[in-house]
C-alpha positions as CSV (number, residue, x, y, z in Angstrom):
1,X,202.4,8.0,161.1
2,X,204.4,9.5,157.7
3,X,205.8,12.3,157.4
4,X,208.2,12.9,160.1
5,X,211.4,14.5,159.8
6,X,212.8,12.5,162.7
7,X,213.3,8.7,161.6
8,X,212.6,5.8,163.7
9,X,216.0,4.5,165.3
10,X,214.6,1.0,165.0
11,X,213.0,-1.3,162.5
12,X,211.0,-5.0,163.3
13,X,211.1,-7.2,160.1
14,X,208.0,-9.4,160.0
15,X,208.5,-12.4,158.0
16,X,205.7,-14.7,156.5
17,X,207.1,-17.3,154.4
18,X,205.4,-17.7,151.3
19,X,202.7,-15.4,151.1
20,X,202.0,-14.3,147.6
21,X,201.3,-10.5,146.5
22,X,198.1,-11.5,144.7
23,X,196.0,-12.6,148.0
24,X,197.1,-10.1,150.2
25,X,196.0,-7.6,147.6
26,X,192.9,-9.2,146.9
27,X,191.7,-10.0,150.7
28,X,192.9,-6.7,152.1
29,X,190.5,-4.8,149.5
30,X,187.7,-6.8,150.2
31,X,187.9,-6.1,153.8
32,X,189.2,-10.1,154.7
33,X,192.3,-8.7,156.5
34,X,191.9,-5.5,157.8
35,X,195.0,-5.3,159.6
36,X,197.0,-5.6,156.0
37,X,194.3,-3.1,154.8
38,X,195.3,-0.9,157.5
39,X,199.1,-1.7,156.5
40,X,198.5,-0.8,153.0
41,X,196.4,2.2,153.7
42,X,199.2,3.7,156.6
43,X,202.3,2.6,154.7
44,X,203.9,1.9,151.6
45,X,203.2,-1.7,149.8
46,X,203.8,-3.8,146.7
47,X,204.9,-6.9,145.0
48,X,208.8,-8.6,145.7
49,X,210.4,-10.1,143.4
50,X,212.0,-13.2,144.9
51,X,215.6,-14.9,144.1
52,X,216.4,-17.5,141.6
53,X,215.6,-19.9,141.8
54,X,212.4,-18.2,144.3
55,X,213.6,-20.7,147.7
56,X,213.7,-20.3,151.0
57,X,217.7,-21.4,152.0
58,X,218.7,-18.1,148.9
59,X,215.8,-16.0,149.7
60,X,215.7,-15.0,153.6
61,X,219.6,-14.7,153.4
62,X,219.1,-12.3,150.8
63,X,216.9,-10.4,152.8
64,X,218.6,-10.5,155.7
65,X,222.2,-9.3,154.0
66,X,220.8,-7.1,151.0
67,X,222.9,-9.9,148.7
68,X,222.4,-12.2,146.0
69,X,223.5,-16.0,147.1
70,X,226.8,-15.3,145.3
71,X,227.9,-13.2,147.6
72,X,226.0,-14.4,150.8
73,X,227.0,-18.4,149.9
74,X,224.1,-20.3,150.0
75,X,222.2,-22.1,146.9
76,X,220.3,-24.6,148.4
77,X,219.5,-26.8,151.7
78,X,223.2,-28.6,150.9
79,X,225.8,-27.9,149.6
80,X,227.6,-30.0,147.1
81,X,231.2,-31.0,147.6
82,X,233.6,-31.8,144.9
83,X,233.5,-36.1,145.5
84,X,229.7,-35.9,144.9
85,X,228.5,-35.5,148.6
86,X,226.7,-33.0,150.1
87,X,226.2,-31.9,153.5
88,X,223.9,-29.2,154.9
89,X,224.3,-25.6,154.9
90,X,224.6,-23.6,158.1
91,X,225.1,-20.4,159.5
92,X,228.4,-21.5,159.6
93,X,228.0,-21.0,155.4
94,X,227.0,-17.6,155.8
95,X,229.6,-14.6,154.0
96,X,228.1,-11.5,154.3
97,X,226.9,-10.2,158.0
98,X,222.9,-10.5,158.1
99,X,221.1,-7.3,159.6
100,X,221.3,-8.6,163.5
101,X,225.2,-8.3,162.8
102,X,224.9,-4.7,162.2
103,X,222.4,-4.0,164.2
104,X,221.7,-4.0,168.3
105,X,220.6,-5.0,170.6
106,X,219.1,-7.4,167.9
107,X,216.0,-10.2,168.6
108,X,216.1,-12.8,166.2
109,X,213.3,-15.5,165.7
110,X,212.5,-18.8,163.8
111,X,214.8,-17.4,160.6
112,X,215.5,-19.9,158.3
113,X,218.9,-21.3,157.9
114,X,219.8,-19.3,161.0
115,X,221.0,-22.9,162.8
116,X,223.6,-22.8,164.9
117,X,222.5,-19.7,167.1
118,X,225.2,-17.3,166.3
119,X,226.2,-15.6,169.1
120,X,224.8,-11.6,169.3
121,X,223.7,-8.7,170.9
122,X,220.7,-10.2,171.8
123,X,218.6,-13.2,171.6
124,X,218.5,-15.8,168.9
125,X,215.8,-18.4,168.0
126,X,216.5,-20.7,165.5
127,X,214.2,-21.9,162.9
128,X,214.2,-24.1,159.5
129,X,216.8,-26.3,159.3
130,X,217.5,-26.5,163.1
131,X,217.9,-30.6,163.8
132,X,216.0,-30.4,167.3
133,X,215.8,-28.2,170.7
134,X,218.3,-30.6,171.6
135,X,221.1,-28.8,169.5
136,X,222.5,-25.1,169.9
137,X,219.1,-23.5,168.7
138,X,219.1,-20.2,171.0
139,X,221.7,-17.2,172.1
140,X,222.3,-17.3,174.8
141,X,222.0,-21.1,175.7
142,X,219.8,-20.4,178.8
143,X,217.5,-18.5,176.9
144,X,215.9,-22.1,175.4
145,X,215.9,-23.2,179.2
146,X,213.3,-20.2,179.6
147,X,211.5,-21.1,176.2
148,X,210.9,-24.6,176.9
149,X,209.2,-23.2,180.9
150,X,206.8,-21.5,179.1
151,X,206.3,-23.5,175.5
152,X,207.3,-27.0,177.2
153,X,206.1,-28.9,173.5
154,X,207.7,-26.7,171.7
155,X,208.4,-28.1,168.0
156,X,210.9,-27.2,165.5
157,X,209.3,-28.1,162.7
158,X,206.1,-30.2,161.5
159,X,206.7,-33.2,159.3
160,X,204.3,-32.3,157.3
161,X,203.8,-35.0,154.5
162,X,202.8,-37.3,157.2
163,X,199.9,-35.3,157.2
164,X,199.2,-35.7,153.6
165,X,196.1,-38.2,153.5
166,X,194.8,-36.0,156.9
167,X,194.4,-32.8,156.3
168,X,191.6,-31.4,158.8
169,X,194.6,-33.0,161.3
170,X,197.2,-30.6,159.2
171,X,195.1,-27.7,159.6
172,X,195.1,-28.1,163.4
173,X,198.4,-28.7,163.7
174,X,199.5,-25.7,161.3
175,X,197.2,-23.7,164.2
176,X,199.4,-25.1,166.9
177,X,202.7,-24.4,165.3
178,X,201.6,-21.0,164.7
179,X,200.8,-20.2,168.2
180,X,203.9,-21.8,169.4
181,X,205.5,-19.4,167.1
182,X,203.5,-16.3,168.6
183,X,204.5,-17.6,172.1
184,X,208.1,-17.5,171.0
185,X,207.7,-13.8,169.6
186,X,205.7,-12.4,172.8
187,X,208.5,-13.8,174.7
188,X,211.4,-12.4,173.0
189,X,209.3,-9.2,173.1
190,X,209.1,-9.7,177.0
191,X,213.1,-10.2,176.9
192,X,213.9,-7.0,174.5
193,X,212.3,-4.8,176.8
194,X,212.2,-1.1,175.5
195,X,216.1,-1.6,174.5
196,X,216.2,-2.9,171.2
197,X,217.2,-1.8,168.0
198,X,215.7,-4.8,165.7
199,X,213.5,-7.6,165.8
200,X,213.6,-10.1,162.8
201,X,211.0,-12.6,163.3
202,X,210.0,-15.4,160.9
203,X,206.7,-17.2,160.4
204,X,207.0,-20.4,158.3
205,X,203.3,-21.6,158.9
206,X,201.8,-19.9,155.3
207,X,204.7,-22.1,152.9
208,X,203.7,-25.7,155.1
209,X,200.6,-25.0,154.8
210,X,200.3,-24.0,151.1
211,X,202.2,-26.8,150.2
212,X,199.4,-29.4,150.6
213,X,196.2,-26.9,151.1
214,X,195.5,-24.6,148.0
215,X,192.1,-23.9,149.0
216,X,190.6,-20.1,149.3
217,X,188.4,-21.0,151.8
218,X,190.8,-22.8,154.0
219,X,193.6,-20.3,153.0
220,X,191.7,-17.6,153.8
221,X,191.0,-18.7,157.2
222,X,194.7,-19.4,157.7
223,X,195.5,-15.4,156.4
224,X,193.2,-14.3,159.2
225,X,194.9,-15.6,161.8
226,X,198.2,-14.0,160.1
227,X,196.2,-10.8,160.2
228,X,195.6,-11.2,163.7
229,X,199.2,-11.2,163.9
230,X,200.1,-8.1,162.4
231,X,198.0,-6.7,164.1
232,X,199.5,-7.6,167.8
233,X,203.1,-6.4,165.9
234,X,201.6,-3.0,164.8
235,X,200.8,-2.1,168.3
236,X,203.6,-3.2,169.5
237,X,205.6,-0.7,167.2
238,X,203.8,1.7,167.2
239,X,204.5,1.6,171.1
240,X,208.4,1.4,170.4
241,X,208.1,4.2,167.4
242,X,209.7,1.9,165.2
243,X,209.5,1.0,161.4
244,X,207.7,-2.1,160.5
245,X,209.0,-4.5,157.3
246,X,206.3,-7.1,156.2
247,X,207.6,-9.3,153.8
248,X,207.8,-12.8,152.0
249,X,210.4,-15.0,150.6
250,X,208.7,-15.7,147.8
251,X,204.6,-16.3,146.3
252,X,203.2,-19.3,145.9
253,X,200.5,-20.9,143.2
254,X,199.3,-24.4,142.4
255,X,201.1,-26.9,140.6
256,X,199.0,-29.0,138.0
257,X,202.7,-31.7,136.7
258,X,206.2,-32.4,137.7
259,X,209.2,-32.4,135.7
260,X,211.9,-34.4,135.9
261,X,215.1,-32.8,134.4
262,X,217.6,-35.2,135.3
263,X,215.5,-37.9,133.0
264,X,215.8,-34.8,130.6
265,X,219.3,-34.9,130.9
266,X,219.8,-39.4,130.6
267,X,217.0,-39.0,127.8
268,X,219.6,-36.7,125.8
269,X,222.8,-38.8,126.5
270,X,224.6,-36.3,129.1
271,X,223.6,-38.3,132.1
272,X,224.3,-42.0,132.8
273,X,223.0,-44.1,135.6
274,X,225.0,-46.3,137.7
275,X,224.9,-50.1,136.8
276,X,223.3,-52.2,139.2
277,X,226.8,-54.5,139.7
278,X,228.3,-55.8,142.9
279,X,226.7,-55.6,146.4
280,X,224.1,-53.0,144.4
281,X,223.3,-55.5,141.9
282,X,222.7,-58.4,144.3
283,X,220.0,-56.3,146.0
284,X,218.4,-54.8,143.0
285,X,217.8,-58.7,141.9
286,X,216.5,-59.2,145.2
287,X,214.1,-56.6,144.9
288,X,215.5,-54.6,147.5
289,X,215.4,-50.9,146.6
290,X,216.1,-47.7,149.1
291,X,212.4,-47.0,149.5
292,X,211.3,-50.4,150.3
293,X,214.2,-50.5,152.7
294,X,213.2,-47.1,154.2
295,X,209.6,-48.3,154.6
296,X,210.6,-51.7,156.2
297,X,212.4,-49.5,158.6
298,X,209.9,-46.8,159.0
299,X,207.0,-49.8,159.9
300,X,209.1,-51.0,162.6
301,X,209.5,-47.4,164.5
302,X,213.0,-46.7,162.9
303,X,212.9,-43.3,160.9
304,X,214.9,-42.0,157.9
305,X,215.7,-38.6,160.7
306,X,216.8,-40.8,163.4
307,X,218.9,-42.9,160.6
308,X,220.3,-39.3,159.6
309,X,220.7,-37.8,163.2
310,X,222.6,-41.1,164.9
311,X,224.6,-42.6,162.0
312,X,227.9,-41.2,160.4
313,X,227.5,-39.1,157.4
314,X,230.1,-41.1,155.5
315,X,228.5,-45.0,156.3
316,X,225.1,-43.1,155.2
317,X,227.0,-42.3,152.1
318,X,228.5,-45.6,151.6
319,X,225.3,-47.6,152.1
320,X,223.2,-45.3,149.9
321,X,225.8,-45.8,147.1
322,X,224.7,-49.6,147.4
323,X,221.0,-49.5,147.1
324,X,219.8,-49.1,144.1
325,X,217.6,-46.0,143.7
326,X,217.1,-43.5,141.8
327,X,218.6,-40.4,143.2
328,X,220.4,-38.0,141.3
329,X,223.7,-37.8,143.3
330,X,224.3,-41.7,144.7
331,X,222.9,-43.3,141.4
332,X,224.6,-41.4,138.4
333,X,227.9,-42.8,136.7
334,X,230.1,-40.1,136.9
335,X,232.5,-41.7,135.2
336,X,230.3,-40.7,131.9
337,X,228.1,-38.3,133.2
338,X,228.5,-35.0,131.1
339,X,226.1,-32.9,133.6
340,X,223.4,-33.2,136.4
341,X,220.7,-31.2,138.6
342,X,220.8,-31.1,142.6
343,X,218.9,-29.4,145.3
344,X,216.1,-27.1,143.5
345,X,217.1,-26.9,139.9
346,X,221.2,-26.6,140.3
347,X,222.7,-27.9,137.1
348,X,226.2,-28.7,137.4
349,X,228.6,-29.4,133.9
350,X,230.8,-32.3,135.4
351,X,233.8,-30.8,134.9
352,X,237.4,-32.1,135.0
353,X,238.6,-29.1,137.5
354,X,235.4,-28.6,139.9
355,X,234.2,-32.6,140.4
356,X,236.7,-35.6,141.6
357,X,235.7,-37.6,138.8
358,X,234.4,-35.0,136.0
359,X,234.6,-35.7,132.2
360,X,234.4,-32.2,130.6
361,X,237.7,-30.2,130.0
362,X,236.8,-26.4,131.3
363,X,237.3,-24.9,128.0
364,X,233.9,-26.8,127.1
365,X,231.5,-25.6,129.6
366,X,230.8,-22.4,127.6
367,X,229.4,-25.1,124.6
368,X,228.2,-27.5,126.9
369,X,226.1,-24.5,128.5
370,X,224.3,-23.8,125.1
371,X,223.5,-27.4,124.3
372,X,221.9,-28.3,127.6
373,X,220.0,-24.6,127.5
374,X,218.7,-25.6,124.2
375,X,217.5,-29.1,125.4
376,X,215.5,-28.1,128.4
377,X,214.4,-25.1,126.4
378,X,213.2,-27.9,124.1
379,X,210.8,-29.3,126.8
380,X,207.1,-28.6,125.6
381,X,204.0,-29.3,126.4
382,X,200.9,-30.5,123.7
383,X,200.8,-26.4,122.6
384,X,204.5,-26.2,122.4
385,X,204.3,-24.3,125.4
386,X,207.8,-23.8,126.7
387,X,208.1,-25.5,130.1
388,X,211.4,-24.8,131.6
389,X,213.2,-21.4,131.9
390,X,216.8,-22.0,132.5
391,X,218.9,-18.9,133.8
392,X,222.9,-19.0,133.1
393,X,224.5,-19.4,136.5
394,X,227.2,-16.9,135.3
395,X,224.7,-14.3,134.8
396,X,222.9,-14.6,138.0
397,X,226.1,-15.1,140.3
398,X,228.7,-13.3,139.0
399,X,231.3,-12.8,142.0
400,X,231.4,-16.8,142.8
401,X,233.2,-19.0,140.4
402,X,232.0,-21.7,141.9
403,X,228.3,-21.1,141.6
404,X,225.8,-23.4,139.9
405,X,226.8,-23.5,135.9
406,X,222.7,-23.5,135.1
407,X,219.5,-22.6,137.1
408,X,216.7,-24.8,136.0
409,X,213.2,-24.3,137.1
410,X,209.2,-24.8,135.6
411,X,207.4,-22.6,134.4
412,X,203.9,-21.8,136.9
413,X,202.2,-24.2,137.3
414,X,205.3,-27.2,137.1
415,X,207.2,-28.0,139.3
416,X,211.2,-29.3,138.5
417,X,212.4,-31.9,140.3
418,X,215.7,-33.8,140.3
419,X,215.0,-37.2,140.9
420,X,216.0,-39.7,138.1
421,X,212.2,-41.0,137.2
422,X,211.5,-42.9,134.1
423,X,209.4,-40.4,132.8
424,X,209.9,-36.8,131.8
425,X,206.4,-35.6,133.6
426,X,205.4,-36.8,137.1
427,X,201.7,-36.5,139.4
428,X,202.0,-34.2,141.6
429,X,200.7,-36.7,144.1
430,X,200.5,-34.8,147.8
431,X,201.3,-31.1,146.8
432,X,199.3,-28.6,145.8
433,X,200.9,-25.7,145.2
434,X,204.8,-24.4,145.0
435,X,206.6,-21.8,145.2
436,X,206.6,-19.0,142.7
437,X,208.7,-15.6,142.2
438,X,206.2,-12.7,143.5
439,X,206.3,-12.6,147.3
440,X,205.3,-9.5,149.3
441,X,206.8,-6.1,150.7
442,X,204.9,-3.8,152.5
443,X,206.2,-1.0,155.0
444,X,205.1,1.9,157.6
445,X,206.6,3.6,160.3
446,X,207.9,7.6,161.0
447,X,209.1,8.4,157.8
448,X,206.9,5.7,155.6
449,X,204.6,7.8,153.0
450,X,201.3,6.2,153.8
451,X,199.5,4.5,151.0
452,X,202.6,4.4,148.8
453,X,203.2,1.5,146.1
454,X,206.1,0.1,145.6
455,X,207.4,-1.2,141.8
456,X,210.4,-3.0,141.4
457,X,211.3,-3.8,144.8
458,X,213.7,-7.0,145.3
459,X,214.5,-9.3,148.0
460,X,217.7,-7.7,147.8
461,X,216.1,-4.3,148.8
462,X,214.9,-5.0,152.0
463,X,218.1,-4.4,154.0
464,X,219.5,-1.4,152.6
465,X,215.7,0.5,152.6
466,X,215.8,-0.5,156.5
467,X,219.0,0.2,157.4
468,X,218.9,3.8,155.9
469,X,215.5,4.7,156.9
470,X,216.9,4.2,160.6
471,X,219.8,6.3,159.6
472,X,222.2,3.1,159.4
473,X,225.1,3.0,156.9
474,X,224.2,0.5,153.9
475,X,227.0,-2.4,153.5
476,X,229.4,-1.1,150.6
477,X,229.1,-4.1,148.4
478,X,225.0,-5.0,148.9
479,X,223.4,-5.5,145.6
480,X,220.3,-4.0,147.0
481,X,219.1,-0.4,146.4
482,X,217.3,1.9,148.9
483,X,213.7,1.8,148.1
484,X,213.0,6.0,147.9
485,X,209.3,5.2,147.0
486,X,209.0,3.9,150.6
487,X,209.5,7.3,152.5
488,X,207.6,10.3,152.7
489,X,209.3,13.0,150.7
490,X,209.4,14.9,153.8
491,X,211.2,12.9,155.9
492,X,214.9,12.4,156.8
493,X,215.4,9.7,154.9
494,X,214.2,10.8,151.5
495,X,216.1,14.0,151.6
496,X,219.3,12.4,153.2
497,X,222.1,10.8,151.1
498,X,222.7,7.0,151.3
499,X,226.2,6.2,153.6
500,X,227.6,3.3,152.6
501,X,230.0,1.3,155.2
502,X,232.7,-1.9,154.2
503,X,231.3,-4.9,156.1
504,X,233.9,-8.0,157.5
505,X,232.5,-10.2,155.0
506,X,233.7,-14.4,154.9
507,X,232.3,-16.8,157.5
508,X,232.7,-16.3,160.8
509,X,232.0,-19.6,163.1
510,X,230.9,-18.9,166.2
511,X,232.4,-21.0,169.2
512,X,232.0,-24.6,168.6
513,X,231.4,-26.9,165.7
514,X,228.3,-28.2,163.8
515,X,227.7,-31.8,164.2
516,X,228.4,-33.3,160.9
517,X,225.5,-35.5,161.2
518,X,222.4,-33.4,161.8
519,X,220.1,-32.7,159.1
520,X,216.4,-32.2,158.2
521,X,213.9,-32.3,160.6
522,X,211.2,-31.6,158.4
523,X,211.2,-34.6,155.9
524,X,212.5,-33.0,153.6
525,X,215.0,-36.1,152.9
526,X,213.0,-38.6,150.8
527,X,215.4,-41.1,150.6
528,X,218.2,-42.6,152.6
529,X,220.7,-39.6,153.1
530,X,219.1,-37.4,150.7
531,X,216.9,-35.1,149.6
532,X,214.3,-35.2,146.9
């Protein structure tokens, strides 16, 4: 299919969350998945380098916009406001115009952090994050009226550590959300017709999976029926002459210990927990903590989700503040705290103009930066092997003032966590294996070079190499670069200059507002309004 010197005019972006560089490389050479063989051998392919921290609400933004989170505004599943609350991120969140608002007709499907359906030149299906098919989760509204005729079970989401202590039953539900998924795709396809000028569709059922299963065997099994995939998508542009993106948010690898960095932080006097006093000390005397309230409720039918979906943010606040627990945001004393970590690995100096109730005069965060660098730095195991890498917020998000102060996250094999345990270093308990840095990129179409590698590519990358391979102008201010490696050096694109256009960027709500209220569907909360 290379070497062309007319480009394709269209570009589908298949997503497959999680999928590490490694396995692909591996099972493709030994003949496992011969439809990424095939990929590999017809296109160009290598290794992506994910953001960082390497997560799913920074990553697929990234690739959808060509920008790091400072520019695109998201850092996390929630966002944390100035009083010490947080509150899911949305589309709404969103700064910088993602590819399906440059591009059209555009076909979007199960994207994470794509909830509310925006509304486009096309259709829109949302994916992680989305609350329930109750909620504004397609564009245009009766296009969910025509996915739920022909998927009428169609799930959001799995709630997958119920599935922890059952995994043959996890496998086979994993299978079903995959189809559903395929379903979804074939139908959009049915919908686009032959006038289309991207599809960007997501498939979350690798991460889920790899989060409890770390086995080859069973992985493997679980690649092939990706492979199948890819294979249905090749055809299917190859029929529409259009350039094909495969591509992860991120890897993934087993996890052998977790770390609890807040307990680093209380350990080395800069965080201070909440005194069980008042209403919160009756309870704690009692013995009544969050998580044997939650599982009281849970045994009688009543879910932390429906809890979150039905009651008021703010009374979910204000009972969560009362129980005792041991979360990082509803049981620190910020009265004395000095810094803390929420969502995956955001460390926050509790400062005097960014929080309600900070402690730290600006002028000390540079200081206060070094001394808390140095004390997770400090974190060892028996070889003195260093455990945590932290990243200076500054240095990774430069346009945003109000970006995370730190980044901290484990090395391979360790996973950080935020929770305020009593230990530094926790059992993994249900999980496997997490995320890591090295996801996947591989592409062919027209002007692809076939059997090309690619070095150095970046999340970041993946918008500007599709938008000029299609002869589209590349956003002014992405951070991403044009992959070069990617096209045949006879082709358009290799021998044509990179236009650049200025992009409207700042949040643009579509019609309506986002309940307040919604949040998780896919336990991710492990407490009562919040999420550890």
């Amino acid at each position: 299919m290379s070497g062309s010197t007319t480009p394709s005019e269209r570009a589908f972006v298949l997503g497959l969350d999680g999928v590490p560089w490694r396995l692909i490389e591996q099972w493709s050479d030994n003949g496992e998945l011969p439809n990424f063989a095939r990929l590999r051998e017809e296109g160009a392919s290598g290794p992506l380098e994910s953001t960082t921290p390497a997560t799913t609400p920074l990553a697929w933004p990234s690739i959808a916009t060509g920008v790091w989170p400072d520019k695109h505004g998201l850092y996390g599943f929630q966002n944390l406001s100035s009083e010490y609350t947080h509150e899911m991120y949305t589309s709404h969140d969103m700064q910088q115009p993602a590819l399906w608002e440059q591009l059209g007709p555009a076909h979007v499907g199960n994207v994470p952090m794509t909830f509310p359906a925006r509304e486009i030149d096309g259709t829109m299906v949302t994916g992680m994050m989305t609350p329930s098919t109750d909620q504004q989760f397609t564009h245009p509204p009766e296009f969910g009226e025509q996915l739920e005729s022909r998927i009428p079970d169609y799930n959001i989401s799995l709630d997958y550590p119920d599935y922890a202590d059952r995994l043959d039953e996890f496998e086979d539900a994993v299978d079903d959300m995959l189809g559903q998924r395929r379903e979804v795709m074939n139908l959009q396809m049915d919908e686009a017709g032959d006038d289309w000028q991207l599809f960007f569709f997501v498939y979350t059922a690798p991460d889920r999976f790899q989060h409890l299963i770390w086995d080859m065997d069973r992985l493997l099994e679980h690649y092939k029926k990706l492979d199948e995939i890819l294979g249905e998508v090749m055809d299917y542009t190859d029929e529409h002459d259009a350039d094909l993106y495969v591509v992860s948010d991120h890897g993934f690898g087993e996890i052998n210990e977790l770390i609890y960095v807040n307990h680093i932080l209380e350990r080395e006097g800069y965080l201070f927990r909440r005194e069980d006093e008042g209403t919160r000390g009756a309870l704690a005397s009692l013995g009544i903590s969050r998580d044997r309230i939650t599982g009281m409720l849970d045994r009688v039918g009543i879910t932390e989700e429906m809890l979150i979906s039905n009651l008021p943010r703010s009374l979910l606040d204000t009972v969560a503040e009362q129980i005792p627990g041991d979360h990082a945001l509803y049981d620190v004393d910020y009265d004395e705290t000095v810094a803390f970590v929420h969502d995956a690995g955001n460390c926050y100096i509790n400062d005097t103009e960014r929080f309600e109730n900070g402690v730290v005069d600006p002028t000390d965060i540079p200081k206060i930066k070094d001394e808390l660098t140095e004390v997770f730095e400090s974190v060892t195991d028996e070889n003195d092997t260093t455990l945590l890498n932290v990243y200076d917020g500054d240095d990774l998000f430069p346009t945003d003032e109000d970006s995370p102060d730190l980044i901290v996250k484990g090395i391979d094999g360790y996973d950080a966590r935020n929770g305020i345990a009593d230990e530094p270093f926790g059992d993994t308990g249900n999980y496997a294996a997490s995320h890591r840095s090295e996801g996947i990129v591989l592409c062919r179409g027209p002007s692809i070079d076939q059997g090309a590698t690619l070095r150095g590519a970046r999340v970041v990358d993946i918008a500007p190499t599709l938008l000029h391979g299609i002869g589209e102008p590349v956003p002014e201010n992405a951070d991403g670069r044009v992959l070069f490696d990617a096209f045949d050096e006879e082709a358009t694109p290799a021998r044509t200059k990179v236009e650049r256009a200025d992009v409207l960027t700042g949040s643009s709500s579509p019609d309506g507002e986002v309940d307040e209220d919604f949040d998780d569907v896919e336990d991710r909360l492990k407490g009562l309004g919040y999420m550890e």
